[in-house]
MARVOLO-804407 format. One record per atom (N, C-alpha, C): atom name; z, y, x. Coordinates in steps of 0.1 Angstrom, whole numbers. Layout:
<timis>
atom CA&z Z&y Y&x X
...
</timis>
This chain:
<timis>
atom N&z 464&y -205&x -401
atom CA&z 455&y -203&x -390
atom C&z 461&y -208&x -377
atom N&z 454&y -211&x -369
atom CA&z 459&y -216&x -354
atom C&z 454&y -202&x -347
atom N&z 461&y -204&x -330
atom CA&z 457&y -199&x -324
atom C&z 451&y -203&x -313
atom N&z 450&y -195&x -300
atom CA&z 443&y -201&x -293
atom C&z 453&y -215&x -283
atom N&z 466&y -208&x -283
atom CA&z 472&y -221&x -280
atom C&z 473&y -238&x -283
atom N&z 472&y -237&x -293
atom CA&z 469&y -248&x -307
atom C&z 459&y -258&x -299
atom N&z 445&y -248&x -296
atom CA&z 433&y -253&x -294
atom C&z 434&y -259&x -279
atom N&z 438&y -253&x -268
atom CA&z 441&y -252&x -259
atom C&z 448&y -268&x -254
atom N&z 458&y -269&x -263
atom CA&z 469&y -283&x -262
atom C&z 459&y -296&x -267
atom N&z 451&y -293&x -277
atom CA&z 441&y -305&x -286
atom C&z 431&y -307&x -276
atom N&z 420&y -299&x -267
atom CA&z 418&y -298&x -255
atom C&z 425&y -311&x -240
atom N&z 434&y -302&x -241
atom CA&z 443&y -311&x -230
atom C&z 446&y -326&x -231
atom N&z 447&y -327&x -245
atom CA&z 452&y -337&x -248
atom C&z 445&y -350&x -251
atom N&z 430&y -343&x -253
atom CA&z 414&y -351&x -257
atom C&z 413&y -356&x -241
atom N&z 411&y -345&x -231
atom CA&z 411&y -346&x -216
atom C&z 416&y -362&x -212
atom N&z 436&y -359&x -218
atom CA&z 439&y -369&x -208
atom C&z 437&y -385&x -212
atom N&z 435&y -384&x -224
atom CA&z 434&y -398&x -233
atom C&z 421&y -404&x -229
atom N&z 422&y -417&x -226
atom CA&z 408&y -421&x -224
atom C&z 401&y -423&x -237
atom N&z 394&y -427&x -239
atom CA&z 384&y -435&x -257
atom C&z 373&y -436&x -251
atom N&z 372&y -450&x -257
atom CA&z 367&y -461&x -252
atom C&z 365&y -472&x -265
atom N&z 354&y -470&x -271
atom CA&z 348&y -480&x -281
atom C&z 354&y -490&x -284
atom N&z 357&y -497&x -294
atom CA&z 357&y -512&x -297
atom C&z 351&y -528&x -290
atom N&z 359&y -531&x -286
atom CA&z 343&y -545&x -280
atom C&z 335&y -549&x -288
atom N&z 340&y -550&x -299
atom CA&z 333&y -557&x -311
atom C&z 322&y -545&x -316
atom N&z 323&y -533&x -318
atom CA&z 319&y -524&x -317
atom C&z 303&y -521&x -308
atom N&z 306&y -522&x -294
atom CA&z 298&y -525&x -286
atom C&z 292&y -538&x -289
atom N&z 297&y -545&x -294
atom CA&z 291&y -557&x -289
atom C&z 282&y -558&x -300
atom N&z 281&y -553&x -315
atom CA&z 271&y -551&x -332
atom C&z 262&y -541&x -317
atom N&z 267&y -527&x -316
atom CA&z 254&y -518&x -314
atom C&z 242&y -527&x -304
atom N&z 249&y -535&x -293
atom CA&z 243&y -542&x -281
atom C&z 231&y -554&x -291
atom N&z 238&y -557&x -299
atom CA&z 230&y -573&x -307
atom C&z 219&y -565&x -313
atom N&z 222&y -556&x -320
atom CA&z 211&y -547&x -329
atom C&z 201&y -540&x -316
atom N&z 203&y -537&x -306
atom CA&z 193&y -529&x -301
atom C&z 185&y -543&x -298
atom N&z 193&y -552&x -291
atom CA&z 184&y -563&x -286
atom C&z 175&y -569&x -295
atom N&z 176&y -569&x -307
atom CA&z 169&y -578&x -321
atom C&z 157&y -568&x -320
atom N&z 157&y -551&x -319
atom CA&z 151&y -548&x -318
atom C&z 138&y -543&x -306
atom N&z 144&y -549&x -298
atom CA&z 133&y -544&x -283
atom C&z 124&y -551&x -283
atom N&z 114&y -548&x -281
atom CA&z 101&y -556&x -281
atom C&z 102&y -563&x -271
atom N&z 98&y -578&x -269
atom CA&z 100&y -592&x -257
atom C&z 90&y -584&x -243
atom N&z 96&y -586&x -234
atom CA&z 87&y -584&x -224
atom C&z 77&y -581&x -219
atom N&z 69&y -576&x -214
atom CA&z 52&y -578&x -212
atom C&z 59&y -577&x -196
atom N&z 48&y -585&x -191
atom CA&z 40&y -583&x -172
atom C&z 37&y -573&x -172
atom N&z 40&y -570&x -160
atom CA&z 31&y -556&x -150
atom C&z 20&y -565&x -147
atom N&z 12&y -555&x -151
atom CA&z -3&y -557&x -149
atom C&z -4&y -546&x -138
atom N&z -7&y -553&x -122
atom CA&z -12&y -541&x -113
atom C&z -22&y -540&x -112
atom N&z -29&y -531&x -113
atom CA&z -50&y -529&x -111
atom C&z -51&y -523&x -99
atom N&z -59&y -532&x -91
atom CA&z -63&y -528&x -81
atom C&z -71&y -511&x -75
atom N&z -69&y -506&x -70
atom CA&z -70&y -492&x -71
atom C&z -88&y -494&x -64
atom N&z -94&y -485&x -73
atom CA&z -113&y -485&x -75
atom C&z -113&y -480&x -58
atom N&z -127&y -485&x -55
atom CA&z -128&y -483&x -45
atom C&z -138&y -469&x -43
atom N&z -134&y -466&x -35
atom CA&z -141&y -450&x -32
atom C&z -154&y -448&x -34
atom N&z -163&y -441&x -37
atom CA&z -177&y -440&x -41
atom C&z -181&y -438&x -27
atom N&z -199&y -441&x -25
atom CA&z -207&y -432&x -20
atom C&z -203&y -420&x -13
atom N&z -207&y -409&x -22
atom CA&z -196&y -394&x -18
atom C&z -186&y -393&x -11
atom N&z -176&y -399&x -10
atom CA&z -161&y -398&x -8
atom C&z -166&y -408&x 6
atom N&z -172&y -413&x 8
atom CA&z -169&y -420&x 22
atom C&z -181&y -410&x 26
atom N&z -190&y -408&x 28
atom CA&z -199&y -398&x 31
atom C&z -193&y -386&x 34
atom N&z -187&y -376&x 29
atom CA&z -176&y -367&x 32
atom C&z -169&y -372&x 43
atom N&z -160&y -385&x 38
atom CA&z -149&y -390&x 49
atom C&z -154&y -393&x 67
atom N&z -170&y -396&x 67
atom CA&z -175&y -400&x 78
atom C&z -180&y -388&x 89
atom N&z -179&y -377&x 73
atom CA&z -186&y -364&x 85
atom C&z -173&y -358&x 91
atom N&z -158&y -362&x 88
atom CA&z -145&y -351&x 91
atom C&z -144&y -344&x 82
atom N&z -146&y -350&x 67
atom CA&z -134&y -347&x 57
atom C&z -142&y -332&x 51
atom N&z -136&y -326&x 43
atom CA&z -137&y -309&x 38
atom C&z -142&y -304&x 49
atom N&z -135&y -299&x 66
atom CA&z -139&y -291&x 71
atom C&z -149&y -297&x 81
atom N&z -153&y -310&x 79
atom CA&z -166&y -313&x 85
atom C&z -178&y -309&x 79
atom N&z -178&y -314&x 67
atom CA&z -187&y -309&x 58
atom C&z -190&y -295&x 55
atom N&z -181&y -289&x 59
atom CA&z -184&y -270&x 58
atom C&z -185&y -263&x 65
atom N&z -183&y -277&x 80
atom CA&z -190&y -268&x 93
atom C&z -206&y -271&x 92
atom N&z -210&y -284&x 87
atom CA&z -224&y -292&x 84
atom C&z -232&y -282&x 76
atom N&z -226&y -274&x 65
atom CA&z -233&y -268&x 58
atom C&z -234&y -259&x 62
atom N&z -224&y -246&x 67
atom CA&z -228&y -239&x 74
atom C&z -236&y -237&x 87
atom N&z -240&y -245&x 93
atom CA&z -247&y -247&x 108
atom C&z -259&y -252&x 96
atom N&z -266&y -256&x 87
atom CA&z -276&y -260&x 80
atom C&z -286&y -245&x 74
atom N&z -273&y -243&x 68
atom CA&z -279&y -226&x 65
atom C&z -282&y -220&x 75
atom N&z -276&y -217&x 84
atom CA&z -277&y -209&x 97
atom C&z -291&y -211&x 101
atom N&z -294&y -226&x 101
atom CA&z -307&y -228&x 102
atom C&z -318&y -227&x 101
atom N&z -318&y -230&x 81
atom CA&z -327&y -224&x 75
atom C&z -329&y -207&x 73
atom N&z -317&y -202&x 75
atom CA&z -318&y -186&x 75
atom C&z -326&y -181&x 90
atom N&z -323&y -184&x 100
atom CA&z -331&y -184&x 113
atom C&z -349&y -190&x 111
atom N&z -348&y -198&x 104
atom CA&z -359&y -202&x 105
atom C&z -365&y -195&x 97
atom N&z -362&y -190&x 78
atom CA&z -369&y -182&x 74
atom C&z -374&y -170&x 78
atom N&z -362&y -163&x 81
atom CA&z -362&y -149&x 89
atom C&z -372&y -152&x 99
atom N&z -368&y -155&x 108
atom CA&z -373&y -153&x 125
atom C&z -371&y -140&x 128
atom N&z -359&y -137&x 135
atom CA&z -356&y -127&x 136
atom C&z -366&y -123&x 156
atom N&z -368&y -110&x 155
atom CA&z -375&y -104&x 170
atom C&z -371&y -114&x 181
atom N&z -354&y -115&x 182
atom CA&z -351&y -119&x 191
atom C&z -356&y -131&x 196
atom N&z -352&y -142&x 186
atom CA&z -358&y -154&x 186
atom C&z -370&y -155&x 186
atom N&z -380&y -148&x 183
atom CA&z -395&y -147&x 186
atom C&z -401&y -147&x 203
atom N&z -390&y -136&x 206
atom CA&z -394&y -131&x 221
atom C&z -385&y -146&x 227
atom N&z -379&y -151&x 224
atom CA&z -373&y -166&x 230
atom C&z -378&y -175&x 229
atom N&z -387&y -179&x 221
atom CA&z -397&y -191&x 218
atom C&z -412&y -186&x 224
atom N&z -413&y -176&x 225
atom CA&z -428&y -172&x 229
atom C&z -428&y -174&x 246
atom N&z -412&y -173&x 253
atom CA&z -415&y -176&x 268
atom C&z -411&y -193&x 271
atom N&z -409&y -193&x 258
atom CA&z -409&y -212&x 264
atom C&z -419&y -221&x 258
atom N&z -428&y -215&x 253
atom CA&z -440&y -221&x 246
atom C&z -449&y -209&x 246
atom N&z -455&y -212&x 257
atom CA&z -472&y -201&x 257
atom C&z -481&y -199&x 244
atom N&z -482&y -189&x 241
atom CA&z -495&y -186&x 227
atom C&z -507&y -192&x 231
atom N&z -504&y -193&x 241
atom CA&z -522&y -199&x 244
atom C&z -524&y -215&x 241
atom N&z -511&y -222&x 243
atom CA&z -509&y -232&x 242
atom C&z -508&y -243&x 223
atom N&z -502&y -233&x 218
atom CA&z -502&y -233&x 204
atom C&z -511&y -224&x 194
atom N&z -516&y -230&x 186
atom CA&z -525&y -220&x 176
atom C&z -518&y -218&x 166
atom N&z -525&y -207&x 162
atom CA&z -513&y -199&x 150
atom C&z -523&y -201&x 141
atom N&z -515&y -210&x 127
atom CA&z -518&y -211&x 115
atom C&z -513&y -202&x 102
atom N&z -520&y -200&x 96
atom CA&z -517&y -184&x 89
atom C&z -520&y -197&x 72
atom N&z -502&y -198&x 73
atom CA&z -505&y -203&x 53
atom C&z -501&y -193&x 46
atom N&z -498&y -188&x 49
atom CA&z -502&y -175&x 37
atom C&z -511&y -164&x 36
atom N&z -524&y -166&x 36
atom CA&z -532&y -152&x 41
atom C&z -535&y -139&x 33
atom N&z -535&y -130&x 37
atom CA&z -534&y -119&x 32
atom C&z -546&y -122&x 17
atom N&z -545&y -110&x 8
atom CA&z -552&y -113&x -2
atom C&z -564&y -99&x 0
atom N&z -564&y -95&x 6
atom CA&z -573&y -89&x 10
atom C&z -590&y -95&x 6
atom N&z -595&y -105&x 10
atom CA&z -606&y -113&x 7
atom C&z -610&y -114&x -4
atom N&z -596&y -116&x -13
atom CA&z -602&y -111&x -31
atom C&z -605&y -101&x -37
atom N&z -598&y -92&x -26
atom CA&z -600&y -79&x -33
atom C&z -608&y -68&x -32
atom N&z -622&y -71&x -22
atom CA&z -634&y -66&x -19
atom C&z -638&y -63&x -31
atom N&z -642&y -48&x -31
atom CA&z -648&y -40&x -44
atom C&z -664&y -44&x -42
atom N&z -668&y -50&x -30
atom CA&z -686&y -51&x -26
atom C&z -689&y -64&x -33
</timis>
């Protein structure tokens, strides 16, 4: 049996020694890998695709947070418009006279069908 000193010295001793291959050695592994490498191919560079539609459309309004101010101020709109809230009624009504505009009624009550006479 050894001990640990034993191991310790074989250690040290692997440390200080250099090893270092054969030339001839290197030189079989170097011929054999080269026989084996496939010959060269070209870099093929491909021109990078040009941006769609969409992507410049986005890019023209200010990007993400252009676009999600655009949509937000859109809805805002359409919500104001569906609603019509009191306030904005009593605000359009002093800057445009009723007397001036007629009111068209597209959806009229169903009343007219439903006379029992």
């Amino acid at each position: 049996m050894t001990n640990e000193n034993d191991l310790d010295g074989l250690l040290q001793h692997a440390r200080q020694t250099a090893h270092t291959p054969a030339p001839a050695l290197i030189e079989r592994v170097l011929s054999d890998a080269y026989a084996l490498q496939s010959p060269g191919q070209p870099v093929l560079r491909q021109a990078a695709p040009s941006p769609s539609l969409l992507s410049r459309l986005v890019r023209g309004l200010g990007g993400a947070l252009g676009l999600a101010g655009l949509t937000t101020a859109a809805l805002a709109g359409v919500g104001i418009g569906f609603y019509d809230p009191p306030a904005l009624a009593a605000w359009t009504q002093t800057l445009t006279p009723s007397s001036a505009i007629d009111t068209v009624e597209l959806i009229p009550d169903l009343d007219v069908f439903m006379d029992e006479s």
